[in-house]
C-alpha positions in Angstrom: 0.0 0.0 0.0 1.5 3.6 -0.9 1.3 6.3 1.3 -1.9 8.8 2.3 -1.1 12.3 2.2 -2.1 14.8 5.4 -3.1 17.7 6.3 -3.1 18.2 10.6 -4.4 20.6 12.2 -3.5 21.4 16.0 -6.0 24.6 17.1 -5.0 25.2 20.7 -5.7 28.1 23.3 -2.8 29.9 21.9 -1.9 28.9 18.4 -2.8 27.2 15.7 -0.6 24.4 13.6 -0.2 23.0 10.4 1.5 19.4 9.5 1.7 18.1 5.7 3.1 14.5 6.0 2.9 11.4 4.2 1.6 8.8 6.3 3.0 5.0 5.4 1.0 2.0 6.4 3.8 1.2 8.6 3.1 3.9 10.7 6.5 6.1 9.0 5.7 9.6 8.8 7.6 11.9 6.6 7.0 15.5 6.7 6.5 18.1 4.0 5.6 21.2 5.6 4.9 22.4 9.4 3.9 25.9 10.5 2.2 27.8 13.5 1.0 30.9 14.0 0.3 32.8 17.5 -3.3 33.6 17.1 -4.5 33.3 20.8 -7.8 31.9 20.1 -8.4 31.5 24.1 -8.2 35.2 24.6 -10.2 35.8 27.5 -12.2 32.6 27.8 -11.5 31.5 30.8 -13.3 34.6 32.4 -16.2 35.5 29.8 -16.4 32.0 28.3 -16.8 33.1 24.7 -14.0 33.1 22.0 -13.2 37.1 21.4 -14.5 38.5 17.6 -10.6 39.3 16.4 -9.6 36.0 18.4 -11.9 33.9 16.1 -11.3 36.2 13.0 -7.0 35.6 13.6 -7.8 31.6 13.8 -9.8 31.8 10.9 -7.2 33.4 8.4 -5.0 31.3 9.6 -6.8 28.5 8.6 -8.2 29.7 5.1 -4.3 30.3 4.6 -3.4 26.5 5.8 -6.0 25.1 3.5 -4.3 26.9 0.8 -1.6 25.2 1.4 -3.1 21.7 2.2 -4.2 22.5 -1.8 -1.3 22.8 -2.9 0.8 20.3 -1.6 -2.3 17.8 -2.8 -3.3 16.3 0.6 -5.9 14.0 0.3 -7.2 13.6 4.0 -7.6 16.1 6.6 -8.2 16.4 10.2 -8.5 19.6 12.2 -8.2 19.5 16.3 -9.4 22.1 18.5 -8.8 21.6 22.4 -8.8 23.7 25.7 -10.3 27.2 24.7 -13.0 25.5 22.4 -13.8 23.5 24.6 -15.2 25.7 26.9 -16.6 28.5 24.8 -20.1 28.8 24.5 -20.1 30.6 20.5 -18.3 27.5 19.3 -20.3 26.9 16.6 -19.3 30.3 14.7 -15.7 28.8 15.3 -17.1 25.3 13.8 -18.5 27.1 10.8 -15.3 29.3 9.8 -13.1 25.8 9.6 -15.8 24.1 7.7 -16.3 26.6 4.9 -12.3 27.1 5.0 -11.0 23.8 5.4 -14.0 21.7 4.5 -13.9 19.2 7.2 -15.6 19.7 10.6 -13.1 20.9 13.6 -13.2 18.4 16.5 -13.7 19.2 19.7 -11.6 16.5 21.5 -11.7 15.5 25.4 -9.1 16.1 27.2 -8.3 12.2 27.2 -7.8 12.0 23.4 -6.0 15.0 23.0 -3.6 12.9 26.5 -4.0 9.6 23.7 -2.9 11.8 20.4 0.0 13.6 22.7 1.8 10.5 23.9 1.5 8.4 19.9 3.2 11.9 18.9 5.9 12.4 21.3 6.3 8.5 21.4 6.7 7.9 17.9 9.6 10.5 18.0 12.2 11.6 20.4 10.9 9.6 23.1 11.7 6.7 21.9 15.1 6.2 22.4 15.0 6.6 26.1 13.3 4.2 28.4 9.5 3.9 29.4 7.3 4.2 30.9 6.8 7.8 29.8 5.5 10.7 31.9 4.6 13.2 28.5 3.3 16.1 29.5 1.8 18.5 26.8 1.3 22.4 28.4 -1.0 23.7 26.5 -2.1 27.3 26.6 -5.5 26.8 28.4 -4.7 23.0 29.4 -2.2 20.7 30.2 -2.2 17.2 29.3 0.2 14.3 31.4 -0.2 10.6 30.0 1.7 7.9 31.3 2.5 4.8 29.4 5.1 2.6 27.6 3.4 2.0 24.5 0.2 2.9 24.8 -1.3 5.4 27.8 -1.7 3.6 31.5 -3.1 6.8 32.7 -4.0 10.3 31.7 -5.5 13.3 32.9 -6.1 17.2 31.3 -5.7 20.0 33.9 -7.6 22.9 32.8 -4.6 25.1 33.5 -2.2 26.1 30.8 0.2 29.3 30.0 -2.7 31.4 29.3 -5.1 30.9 31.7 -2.3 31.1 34.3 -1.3 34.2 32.6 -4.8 35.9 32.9 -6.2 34.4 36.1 -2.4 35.6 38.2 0.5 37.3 36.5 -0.3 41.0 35.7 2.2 43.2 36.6 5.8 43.5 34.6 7.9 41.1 35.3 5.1 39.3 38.0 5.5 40.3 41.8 6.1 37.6 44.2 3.0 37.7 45.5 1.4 36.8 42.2 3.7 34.3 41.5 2.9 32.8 44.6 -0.5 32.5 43.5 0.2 31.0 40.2 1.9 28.4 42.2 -0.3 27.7 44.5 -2.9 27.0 41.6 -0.6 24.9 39.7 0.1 22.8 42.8 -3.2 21.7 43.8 -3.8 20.8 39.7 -0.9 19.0 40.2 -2.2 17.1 43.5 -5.7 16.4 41.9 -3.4 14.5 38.3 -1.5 12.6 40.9 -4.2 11.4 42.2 -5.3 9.8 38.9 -1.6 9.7 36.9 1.5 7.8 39.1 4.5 10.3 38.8 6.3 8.2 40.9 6.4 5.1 38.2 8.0 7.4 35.3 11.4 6.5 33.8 11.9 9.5 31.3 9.8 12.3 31.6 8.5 14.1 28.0 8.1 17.8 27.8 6.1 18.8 24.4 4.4 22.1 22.6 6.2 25.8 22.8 6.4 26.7 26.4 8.7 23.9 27.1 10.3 23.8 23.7 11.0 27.6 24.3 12.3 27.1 27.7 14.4 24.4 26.6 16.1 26.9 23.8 17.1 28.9 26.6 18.4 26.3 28.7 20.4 25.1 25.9 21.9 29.4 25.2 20.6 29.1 21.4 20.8 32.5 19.8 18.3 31.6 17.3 14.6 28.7 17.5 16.5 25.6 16.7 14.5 23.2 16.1 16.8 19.9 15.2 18.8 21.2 18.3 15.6 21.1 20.3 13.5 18.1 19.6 15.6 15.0 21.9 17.5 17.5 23.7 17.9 15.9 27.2 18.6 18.6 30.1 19.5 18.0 33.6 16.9 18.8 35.9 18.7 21.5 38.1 19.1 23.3 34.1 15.3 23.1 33.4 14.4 24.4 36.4 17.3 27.4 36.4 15.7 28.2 33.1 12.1 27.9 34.0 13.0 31.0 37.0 15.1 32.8 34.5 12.2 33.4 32.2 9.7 33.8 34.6 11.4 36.9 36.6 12.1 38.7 33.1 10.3 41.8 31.7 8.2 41.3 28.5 10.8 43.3 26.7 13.4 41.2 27.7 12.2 37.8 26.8 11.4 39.8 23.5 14.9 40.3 22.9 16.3 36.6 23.4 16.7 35.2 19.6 14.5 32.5 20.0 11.1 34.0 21.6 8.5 34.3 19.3 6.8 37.4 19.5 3.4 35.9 20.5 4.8 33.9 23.4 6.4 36.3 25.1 3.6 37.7 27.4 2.7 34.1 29.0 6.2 32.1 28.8 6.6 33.2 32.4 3.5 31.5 33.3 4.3 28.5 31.0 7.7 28.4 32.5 6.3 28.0 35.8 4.2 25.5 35.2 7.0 22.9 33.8 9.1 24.0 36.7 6.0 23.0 38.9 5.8 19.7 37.3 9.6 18.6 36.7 9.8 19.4 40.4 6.5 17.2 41.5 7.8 14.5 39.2 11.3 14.3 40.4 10.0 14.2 43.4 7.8 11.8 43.5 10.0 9.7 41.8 12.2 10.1 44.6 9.3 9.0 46.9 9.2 6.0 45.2 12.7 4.8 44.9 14.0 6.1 41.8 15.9 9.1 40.4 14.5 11.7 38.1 18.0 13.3 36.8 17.0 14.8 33.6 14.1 15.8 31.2 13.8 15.0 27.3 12.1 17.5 25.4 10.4 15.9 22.1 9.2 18.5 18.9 7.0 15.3 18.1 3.7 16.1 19.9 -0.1 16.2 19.2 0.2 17.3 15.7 2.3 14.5 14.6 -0.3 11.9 16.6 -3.1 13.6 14.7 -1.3 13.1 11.3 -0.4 9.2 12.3 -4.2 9.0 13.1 -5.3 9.6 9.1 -2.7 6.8 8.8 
């Protein structure tokens, strides 16, 4: 059998993503064309619960200009996944009607368990791989963050309804945050964190899978890139003690100065702080808890492979 040709679409709380691939029956994917645009389609959700007018007309160029290129490249199937700020907004069905006159599939609205499922067949099929299992991958998300643990397939998953934005909006609103606020950001993350561990056993993770931009742009600045590296990126394995150094680095700067490291993209640089302080939250839960169980959490792999690329296997 030859191979089908893709078109994947990750819509999240904070940008939206493109994947052209062809998809072998054996599961290879080779990729043609990947993009993503900041378009912050979870502006303001969490506290009116609608998706904003310009939010919704950003997403929707950006898709009309993603199905231009889906055209073009000659993709035959196409999936389109929205998650976190979707899910919660009551106008969805404007959202739903944009993607279907643009793209001419319908968007789906996935549970937080599928999006867990599509997360860990991305980052597993990729950098992951090489290291041992089971796998503690952790997507963080804009609105929500998804932790999955498994070997081959997911054991356990749970989506906290927390993310880089919602953090950003519900706590950190002065420039850089005060303590105080930070404090609070914290404090929310932890008891998320306490409810997942309730449900997901940090304690039983081998190698522990950071995916999507805030931890792919904390992990450029671990590393001291100049410039958004991708090859360097995807598999880079950091010692703890780094990620975490990073993580507080980012999260204490000004706007302007994240702004003016190499690798920030412009539209992350208002709620990396938040983003980095939920990793640091988690890497910190999980080492520890590994700890409580024996073992020894020493460093974190940090896999480009996410979502997306389990959403173009799916078409598969």
């Amino acid at each position: 059998m030859s191979s089908t040709r893709v078109a994947a679409v990750d819509c999240g709380t904070n940008s939206i993503r493109l994947l052209i691939a062809d998809v072998a029956p054996d599961g290879t994917l080779t990729e043609l064309d990947r993009r993503m645009e900041i378009v912050r389609l979870g502006q303001g959700v969490d506290r009116t619960g609608e998706l904003a007018p310009e939010a919704l007309e950003r997403t929707l160029a950006a898709t009309r200009e993603y199905a231009k290129v889906a055209a073009e490249l000659g993709a035959t199937r196409a999936r389109f996944v929205a998650t976190s700020a979707t899910r919660d907004a009551r106008n969805r069905d404007e959202f739903f009607e944009g993607v279907r006159a643009a793209l001419g599939v319908d968007p789906e609205v996935v549970t937080g368990a599928e999006e867990a499922r599509l997360s860990f067949r991305g980052a597993v099929s990729g950098a992951a791989g090489a290291h041992p299992g089971p796998y503690l991958v952790v997507d963080l998300g804009g609105g929500s963050t998804e932790l999955v643990l498994g070997t081959t397939t997911p054991d356990a998953a749970i989506s906290m309804d927390i993310g880089s934005v919602r953090l950003t909006e519900r706590h950190l609103h002065s420039d850089p945050p005060a303590p105080e606020q930070v404090a609070a950001a914290r404090a929310d993350a932890d008891a998320a964190l306490d409810a997942a561990a309730a449900v997901v056993p940090f304690g039983r993770t081998a190698t522990l899978v950071g995916l999507a931009g805030s931890i792919t742009t904390v992990t450029a600045h671990a590393l001291g890139l100049a410039t958004y590296r991708r090859d360097v990126i995807n598999g880079a394995r950091l010692a703890v003690p780094d990620v975490l150094s990073a993580c507080g680095d980012l999260l204490g700067r000004t706007r302007a100065e994240r702004l003016a490291l190499g690798f920030m993209h412009p539209g992350r640089a208002d709620v990396i702080g938040a983003g980095a302080l939920l990793w640091s939250q988690v890497v910190a839960r999980v080492r520890d808890d590994v700890a409580a169980s024996g073992g020894e959490l020493t460093h974190v792999v940090t896999s480009e492979s996410d979502i997306l690329d389990g959403i173009a296997l799916s078409m598969g």
